[in-house]
Backbone as numpy.savetxt, mean C-alpha at the origin, in Angstrom:
# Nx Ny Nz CAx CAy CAz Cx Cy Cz
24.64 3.44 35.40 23.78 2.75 34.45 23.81 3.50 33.11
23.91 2.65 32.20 24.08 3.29 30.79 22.98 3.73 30.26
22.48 4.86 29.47 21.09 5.16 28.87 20.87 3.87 28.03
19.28 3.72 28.19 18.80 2.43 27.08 19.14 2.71 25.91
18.96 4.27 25.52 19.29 5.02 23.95 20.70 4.75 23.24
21.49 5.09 24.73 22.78 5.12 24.45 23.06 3.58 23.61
23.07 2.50 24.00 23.02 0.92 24.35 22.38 0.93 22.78
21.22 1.13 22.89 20.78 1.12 20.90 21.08 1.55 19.72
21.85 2.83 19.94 22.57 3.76 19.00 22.87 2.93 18.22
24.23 2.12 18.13 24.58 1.74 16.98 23.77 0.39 16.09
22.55 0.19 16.77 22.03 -0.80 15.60 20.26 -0.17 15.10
20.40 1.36 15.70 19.30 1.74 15.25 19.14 1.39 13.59
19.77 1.84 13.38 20.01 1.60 11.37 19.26 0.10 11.19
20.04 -0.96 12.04 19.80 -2.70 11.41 17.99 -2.51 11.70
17.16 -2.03 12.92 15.99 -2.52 12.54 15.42 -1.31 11.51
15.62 -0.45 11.47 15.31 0.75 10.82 14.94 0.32 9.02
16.29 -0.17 9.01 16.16 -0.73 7.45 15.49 -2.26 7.43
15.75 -2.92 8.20 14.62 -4.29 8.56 14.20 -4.40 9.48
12.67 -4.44 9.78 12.29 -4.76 10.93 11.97 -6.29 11.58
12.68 -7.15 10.63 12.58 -8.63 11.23 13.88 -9.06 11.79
14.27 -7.77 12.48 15.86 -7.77 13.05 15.69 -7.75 14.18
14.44 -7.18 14.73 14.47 -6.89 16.34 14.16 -7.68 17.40
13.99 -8.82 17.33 14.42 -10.17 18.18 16.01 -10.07 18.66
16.37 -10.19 17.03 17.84 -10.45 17.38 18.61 -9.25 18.12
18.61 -8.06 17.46 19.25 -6.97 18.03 18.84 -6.61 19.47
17.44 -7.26 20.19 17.02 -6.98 21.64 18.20 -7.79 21.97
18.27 -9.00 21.73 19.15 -9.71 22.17 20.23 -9.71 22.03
20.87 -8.62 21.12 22.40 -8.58 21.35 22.19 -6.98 22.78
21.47 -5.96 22.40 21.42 -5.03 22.81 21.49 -5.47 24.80
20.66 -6.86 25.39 20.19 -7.07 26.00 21.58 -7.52 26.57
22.40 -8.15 25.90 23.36 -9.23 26.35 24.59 -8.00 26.73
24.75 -6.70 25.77 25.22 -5.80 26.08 25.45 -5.04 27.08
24.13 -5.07 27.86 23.32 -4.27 28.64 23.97 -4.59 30.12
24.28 -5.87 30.38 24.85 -6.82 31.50 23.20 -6.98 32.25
22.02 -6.66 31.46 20.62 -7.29 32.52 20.58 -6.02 33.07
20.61 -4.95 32.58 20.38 -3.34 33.49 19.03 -3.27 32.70
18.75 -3.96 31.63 17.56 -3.48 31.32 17.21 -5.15 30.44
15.76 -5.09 30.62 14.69 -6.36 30.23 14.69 -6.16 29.18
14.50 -7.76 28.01 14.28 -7.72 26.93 13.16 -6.84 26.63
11.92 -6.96 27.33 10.50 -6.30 26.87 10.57 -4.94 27.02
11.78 -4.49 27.82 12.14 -2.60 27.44 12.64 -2.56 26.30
13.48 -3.40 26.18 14.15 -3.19 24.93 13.79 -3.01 22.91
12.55 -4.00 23.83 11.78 -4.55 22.23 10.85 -3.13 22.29
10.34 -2.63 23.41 9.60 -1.19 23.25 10.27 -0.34 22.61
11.65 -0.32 22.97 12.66 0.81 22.11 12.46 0.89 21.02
13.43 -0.30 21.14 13.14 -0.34 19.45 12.00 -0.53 18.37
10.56 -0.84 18.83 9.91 -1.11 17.87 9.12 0.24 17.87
9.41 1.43 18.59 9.30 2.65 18.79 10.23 3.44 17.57
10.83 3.04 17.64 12.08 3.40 16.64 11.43 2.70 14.93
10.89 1.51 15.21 10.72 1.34 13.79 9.00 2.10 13.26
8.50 2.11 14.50 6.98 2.95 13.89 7.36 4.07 13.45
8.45 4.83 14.60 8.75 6.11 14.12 9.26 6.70 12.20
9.72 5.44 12.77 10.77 5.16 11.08 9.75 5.36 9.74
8.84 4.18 10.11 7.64 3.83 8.86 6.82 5.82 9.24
6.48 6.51 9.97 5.58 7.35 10.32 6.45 8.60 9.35
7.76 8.72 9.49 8.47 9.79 8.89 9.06 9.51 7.28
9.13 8.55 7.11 9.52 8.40 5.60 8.66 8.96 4.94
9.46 9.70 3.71 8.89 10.25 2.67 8.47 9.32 2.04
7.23 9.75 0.97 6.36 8.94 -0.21 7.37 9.18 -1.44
8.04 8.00 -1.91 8.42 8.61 -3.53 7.80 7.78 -3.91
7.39 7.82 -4.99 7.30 7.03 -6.17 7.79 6.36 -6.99
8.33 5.09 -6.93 9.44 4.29 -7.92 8.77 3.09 -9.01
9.16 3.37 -10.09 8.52 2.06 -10.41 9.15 1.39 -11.68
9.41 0.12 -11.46 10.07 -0.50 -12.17 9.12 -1.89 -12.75
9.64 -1.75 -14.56 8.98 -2.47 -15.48 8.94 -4.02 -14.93
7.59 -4.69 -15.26 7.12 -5.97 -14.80 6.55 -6.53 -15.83
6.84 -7.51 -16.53 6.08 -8.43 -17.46 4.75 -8.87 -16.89
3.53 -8.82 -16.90 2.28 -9.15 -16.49 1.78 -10.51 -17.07
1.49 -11.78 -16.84 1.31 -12.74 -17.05 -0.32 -12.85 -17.10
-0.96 -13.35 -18.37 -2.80 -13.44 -18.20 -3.16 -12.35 -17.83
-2.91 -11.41 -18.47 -3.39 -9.78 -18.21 -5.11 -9.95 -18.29
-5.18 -9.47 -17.39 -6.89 -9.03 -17.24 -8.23 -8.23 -18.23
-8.95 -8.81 -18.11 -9.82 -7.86 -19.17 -10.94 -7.34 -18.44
-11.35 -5.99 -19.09 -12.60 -5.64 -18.88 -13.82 -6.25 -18.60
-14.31 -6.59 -17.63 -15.65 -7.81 -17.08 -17.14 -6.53 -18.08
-17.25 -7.23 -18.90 -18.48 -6.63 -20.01 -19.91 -6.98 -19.81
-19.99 -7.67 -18.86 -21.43 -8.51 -18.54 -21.58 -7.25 -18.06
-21.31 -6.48 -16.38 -21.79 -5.16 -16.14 -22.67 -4.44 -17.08
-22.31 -4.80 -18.30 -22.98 -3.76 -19.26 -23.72 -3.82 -20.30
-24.14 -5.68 -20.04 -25.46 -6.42 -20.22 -26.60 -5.25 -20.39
-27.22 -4.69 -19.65 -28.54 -3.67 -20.31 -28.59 -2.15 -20.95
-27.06 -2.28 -21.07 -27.53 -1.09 -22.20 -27.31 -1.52 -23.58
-28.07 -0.77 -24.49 -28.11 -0.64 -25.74 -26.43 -0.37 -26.62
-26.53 -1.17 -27.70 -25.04 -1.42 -28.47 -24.37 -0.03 -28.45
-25.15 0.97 -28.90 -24.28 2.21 -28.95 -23.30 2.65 -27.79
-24.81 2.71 -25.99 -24.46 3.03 -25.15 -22.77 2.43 -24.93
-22.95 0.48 -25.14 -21.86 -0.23 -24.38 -20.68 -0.28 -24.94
-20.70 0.61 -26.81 -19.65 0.89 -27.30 -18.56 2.26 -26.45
-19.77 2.92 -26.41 -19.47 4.29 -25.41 -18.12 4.24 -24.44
-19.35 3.29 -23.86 -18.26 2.95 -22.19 -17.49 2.23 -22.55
-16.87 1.16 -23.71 -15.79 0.47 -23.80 -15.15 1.51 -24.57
-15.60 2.48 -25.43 -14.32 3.35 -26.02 -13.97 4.07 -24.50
-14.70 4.57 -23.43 -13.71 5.58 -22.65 -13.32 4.97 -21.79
-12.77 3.83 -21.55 -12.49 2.72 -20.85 -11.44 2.84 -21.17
-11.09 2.20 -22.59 -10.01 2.16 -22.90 -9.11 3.25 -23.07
-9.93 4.60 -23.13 -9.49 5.86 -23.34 -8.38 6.08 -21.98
-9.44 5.85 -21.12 -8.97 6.24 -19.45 -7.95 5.01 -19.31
-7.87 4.08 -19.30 -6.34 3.29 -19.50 -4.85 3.13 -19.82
-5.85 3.55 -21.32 -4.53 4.54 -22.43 -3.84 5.75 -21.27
-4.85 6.50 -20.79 -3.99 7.71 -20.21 -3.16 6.83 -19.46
-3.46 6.31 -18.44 -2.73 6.07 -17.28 -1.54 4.88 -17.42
-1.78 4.40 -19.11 -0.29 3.26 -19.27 0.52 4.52 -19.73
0.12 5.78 -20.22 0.81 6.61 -20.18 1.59 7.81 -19.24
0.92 7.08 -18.30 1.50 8.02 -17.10 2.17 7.36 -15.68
2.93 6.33 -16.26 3.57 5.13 -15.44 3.85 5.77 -13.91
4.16 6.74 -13.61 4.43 7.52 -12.43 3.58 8.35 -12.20
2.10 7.63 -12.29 1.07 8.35 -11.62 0.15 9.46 -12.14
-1.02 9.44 -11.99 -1.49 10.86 -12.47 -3.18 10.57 -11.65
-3.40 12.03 -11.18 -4.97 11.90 -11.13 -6.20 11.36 -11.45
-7.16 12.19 -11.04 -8.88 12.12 -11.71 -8.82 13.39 -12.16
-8.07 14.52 -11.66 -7.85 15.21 -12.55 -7.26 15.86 -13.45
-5.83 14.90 -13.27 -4.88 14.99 -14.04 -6.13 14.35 -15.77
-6.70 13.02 -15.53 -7.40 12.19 -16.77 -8.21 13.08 -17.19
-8.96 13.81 -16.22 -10.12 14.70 -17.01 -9.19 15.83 -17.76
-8.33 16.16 -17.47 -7.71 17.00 -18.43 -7.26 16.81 -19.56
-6.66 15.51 -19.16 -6.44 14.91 -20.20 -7.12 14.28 -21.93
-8.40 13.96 -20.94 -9.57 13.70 -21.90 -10.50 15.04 -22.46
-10.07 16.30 -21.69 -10.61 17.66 -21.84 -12.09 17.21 -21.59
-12.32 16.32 -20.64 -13.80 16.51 -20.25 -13.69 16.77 -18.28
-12.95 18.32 -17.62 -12.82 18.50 -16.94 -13.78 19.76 -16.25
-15.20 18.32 -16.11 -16.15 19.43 -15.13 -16.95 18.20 -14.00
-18.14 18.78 -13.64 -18.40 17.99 -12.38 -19.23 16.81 -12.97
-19.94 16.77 -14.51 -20.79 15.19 -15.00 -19.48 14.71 -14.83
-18.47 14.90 -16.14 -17.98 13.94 -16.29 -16.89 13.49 -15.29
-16.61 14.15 -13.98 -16.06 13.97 -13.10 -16.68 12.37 -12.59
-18.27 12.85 -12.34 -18.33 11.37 -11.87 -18.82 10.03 -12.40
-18.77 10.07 -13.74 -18.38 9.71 -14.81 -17.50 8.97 -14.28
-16.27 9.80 -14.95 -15.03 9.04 -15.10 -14.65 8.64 -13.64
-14.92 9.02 -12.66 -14.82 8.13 -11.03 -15.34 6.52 -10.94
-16.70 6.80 -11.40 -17.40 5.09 -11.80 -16.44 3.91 -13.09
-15.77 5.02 -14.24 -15.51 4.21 -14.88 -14.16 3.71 -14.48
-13.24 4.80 -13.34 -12.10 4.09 -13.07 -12.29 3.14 -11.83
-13.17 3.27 -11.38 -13.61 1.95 -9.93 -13.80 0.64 -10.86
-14.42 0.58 -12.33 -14.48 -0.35 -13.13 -13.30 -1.19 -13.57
-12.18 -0.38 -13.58 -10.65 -0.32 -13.66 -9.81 -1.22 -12.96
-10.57 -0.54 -11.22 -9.63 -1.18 -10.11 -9.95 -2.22 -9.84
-11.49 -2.33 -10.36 -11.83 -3.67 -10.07 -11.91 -4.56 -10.64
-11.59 -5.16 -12.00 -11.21 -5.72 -12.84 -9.57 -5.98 -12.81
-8.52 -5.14 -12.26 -7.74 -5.06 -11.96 -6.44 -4.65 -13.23
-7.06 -3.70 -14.10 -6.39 -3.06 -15.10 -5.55 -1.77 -14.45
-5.78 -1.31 -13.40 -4.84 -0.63 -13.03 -4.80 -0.03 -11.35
-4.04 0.12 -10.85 -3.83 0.75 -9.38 -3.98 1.39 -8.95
-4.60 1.74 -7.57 -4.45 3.05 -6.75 -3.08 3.45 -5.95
-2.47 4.15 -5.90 -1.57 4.83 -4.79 -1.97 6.38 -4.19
-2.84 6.34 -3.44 -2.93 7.29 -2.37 -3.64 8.06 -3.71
-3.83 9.36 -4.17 -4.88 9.54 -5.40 -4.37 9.31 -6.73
-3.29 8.72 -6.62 -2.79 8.43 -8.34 -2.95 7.44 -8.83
-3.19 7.60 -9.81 -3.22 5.74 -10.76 -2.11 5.14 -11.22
-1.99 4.07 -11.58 -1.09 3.74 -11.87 -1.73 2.18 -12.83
-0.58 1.62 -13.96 -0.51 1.12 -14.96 -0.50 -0.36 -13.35
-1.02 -1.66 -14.34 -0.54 -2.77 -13.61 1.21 -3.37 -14.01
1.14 -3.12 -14.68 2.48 -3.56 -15.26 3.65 -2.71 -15.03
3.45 -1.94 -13.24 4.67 -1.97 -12.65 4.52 -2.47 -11.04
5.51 -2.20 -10.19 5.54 -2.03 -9.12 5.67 -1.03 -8.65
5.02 0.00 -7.64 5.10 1.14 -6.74 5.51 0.91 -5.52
6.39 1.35 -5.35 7.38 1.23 -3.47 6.94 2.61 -3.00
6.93 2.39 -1.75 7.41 3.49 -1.01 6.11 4.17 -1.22
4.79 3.57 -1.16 3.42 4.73 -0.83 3.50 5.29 0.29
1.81 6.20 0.53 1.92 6.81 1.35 1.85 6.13 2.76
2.96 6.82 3.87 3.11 6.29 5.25 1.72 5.86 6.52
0.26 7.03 6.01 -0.03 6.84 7.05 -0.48 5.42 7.46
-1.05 5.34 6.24 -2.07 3.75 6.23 -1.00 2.65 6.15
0.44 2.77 6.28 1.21 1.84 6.50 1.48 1.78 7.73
1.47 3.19 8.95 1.75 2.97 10.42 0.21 2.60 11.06
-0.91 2.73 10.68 -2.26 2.24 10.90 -2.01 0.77 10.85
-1.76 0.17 9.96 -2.03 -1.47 10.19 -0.95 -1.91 10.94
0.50 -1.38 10.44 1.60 -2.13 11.94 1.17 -1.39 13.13
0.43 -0.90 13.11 0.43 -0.83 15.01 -0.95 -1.64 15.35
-1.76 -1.57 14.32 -3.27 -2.42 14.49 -2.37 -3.97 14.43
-1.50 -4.26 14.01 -0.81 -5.90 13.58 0.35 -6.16 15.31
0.31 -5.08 15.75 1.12 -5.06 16.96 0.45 -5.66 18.12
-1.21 -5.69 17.43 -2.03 -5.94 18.94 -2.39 -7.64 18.66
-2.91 -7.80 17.74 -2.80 -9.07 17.01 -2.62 -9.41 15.82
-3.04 -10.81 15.02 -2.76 -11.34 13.76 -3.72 -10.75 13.36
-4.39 -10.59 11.85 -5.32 -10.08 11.51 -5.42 -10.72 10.43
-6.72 -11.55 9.68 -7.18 -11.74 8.30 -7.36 -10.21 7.78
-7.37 -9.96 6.15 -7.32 -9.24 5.44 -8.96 -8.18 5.61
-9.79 -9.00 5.61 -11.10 -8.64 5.70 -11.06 -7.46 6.99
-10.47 -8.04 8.55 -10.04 -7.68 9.69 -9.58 -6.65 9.31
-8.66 -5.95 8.77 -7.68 -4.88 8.70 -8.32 -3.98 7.95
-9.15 -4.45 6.97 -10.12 -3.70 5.92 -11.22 -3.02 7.23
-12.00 -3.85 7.88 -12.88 -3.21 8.60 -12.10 -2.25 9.60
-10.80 -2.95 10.21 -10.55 -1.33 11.38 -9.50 -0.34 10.57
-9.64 -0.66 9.37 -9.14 0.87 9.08 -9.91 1.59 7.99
-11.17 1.01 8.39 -12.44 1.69 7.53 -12.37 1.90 6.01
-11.54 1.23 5.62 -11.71 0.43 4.31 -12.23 -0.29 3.39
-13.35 -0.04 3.35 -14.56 -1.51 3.30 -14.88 -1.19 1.94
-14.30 -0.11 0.99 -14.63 0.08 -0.21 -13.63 -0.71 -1.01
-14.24 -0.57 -2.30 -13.69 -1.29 -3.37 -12.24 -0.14 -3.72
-12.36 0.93 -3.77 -10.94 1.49 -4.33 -10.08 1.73 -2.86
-10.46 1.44 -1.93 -9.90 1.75 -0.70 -9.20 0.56 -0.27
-9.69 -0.17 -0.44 -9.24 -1.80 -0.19 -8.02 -1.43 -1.24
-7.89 -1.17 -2.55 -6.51 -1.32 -3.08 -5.43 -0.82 -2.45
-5.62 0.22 -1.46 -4.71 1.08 -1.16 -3.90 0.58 0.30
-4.94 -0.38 0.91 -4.46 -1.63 1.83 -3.79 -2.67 1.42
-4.02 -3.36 0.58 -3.24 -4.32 -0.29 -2.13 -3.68 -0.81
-2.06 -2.30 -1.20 -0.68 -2.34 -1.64 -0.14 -1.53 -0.18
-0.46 -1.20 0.85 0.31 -0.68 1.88 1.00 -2.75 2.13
-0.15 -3.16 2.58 0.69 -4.53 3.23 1.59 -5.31 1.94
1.42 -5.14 1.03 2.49 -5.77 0.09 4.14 -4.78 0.47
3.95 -3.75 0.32 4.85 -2.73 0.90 5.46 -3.61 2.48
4.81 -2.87 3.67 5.04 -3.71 4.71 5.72 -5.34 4.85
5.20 -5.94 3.71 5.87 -7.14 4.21 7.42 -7.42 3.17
6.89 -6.43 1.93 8.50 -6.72 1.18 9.82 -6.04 1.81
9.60 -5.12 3.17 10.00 -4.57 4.10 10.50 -5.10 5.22
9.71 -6.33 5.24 10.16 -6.75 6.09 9.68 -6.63 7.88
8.50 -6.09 7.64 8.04 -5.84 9.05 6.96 -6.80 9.17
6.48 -7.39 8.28 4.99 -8.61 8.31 4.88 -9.57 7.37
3.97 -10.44 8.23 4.09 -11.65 7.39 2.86 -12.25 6.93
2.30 -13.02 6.15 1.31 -13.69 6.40 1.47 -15.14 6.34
0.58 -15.51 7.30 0.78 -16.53 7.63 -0.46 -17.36 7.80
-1.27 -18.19 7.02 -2.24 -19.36 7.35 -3.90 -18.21 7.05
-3.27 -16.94 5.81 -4.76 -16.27 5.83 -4.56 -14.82 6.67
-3.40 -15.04 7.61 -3.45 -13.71 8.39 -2.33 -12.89 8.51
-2.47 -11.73 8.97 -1.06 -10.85 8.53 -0.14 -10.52 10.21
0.31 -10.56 10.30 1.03 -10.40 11.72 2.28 -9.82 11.70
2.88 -9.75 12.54 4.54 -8.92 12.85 5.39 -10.06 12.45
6.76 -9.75 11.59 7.52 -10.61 11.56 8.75 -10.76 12.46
């Protein structure tokens, strides 16, 4: 009897680099096999092979220029009760904290900005924490794992863990968005970005889909 490993070797690569391959490759692997081993061993192999895959990849950072269509603005009602001076305040360091980060297309801190702004102590720390949640949520700019990022690119290749958390939570069933937010204790506003861009990741990958509201294995 041939090792199952042996039998997979040469198409580890095909699901490795796509994981909407492994139907097919059980089934060549299977047809290979002469029936020494079951499709449902097979699909364990390999989809062992592709968690492993997503669990060990390095984080780079890539990002390539995107024209932004109806670019977003600052939601200013929030700031309905303060006084004109105050709401000039917060729209100059708004835009301040923006400015940094269209300047730092490949990422930068909270404390990369406070340095930046040379207001690097613990007020204006949380300060500038409230005013960049104002940011994410308006949708002027991105989270990746603690860096920011400009909207007007795309980021590949974030960090792995919270990408092997939802494909193995998506392994057990389909999941609405809300669903995946609550079991991976995500229920915040800047935390939720960092799910949305893991599953945008995941599915331009090729490992998920959504389908009818919900996200599942492809």
């Amino acid at each position: 009897m041939t090792a199952l490993e042996v039998l997979i070797e040469p198409y580890k690569e095909w699901v490795m680099n796509d994981a909407s391959l492994l139907n097919d490759v059980a089934q060549l692997v299977h047809k290979n096999a002469n029936d020494e081993y079951t499709i449902d061993e097979i699909k364990n192999n390999l989809t062992e092979i592709i968690e492993n895959n997503i669990q060990t990849e390095v984080a780079e950072v890539v990002v390539v220029e995107e024209v932004v269509s109806n670019t977003p603005t600052i939601n200013t009602g929030r700031f309905e009760g303060l006084s004109r001076n105050e709401r000039e305040r917060v729209m100059t360091l708004l835009r301040m904290i923006e400015g940094i980060i269209k300047n730092n297309a490949q990422g930068i801190t909270k404390t990369g900005i406070l340095k930046a702004m040379r207001k690097d102590n613990s007020h204006w720390r949380k300060e500038v924490g409230k005013l960049l949640n104002y940011l994410l949520i308006d949708e002027l700019i991105q989270l990746n794992g603690r860096n920011y990022h400009p909207m007007n690119i795309i980021v590949k290749s974030r960090e792995r863990k919270i990408h092997r958390n939802i494909y193995e939570l998506l392994s057990q069933n389909s999941m609405t968005l809300t669903d995946i937010y609550k079991a991976t204790g995500t229920n915040g506003g800047k935390s939720r970005e960092i799910v949305k861009s893991a599953l945008k990741d995941l599915q331009n990958e090729g490992y998920i889909v959504l389908e009818n509201r919900r996200w599942r294995w492809s």
